[in-house]
N, C-alpha and C positions, 0 to 999 in steps of 0.2 A: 086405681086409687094411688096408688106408690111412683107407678108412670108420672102422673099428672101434679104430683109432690116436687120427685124429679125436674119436670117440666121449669115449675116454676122457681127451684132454685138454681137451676141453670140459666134461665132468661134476668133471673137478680142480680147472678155476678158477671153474666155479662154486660150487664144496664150500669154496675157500680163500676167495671173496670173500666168502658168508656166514658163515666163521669171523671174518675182518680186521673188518670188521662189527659182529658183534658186541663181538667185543676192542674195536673204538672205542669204543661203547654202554657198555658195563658201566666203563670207565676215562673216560670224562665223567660218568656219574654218579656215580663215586665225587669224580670232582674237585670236583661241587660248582659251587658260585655260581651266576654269569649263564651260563656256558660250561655248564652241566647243564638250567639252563630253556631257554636256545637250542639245545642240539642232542641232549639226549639220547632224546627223542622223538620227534623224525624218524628218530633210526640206528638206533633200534630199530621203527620204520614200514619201513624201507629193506629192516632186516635180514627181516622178516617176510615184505617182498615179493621178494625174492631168495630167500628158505627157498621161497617159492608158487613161482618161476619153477624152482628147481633142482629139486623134486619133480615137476613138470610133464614137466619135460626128461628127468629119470632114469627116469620112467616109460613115458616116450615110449622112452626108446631101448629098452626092454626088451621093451615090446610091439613096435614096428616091426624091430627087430634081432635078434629069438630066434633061434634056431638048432631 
């Protein structure tokens, strides 16, 4: 019960932090400038490697946690 609690607030903040993420990503490249060449290509590196770790993780709980 408390596992499967667990579960699902771990697969939440990793679903929100690859949203927040992205919403950075797409709103520095609309801003533009130096603030677009310096970061909007890492938070969308960042974003990709949090997408890889949360599918990893959701897949894991589903295999390891079936019923």
């Amino acid at each position: 019960m408390i596992s499967g609690i667990i579960l699902k607030i771990v697969s939440i903040i990793l679903l929100i932090a690859v949203g927040v993420v992205l919403i950075l990503g797409i709103g520095t490249l609309f801003k533009g400038g130096d603030t677009s060449k310096k970061y909007s290509n890492k938070l969308m590196q960042l974003r990709v490697l949090l997408q890889f770790i949360a599918i990893i993780a959701l897949v894991g709980f589903a295999y390891f946690f079936k019923n």
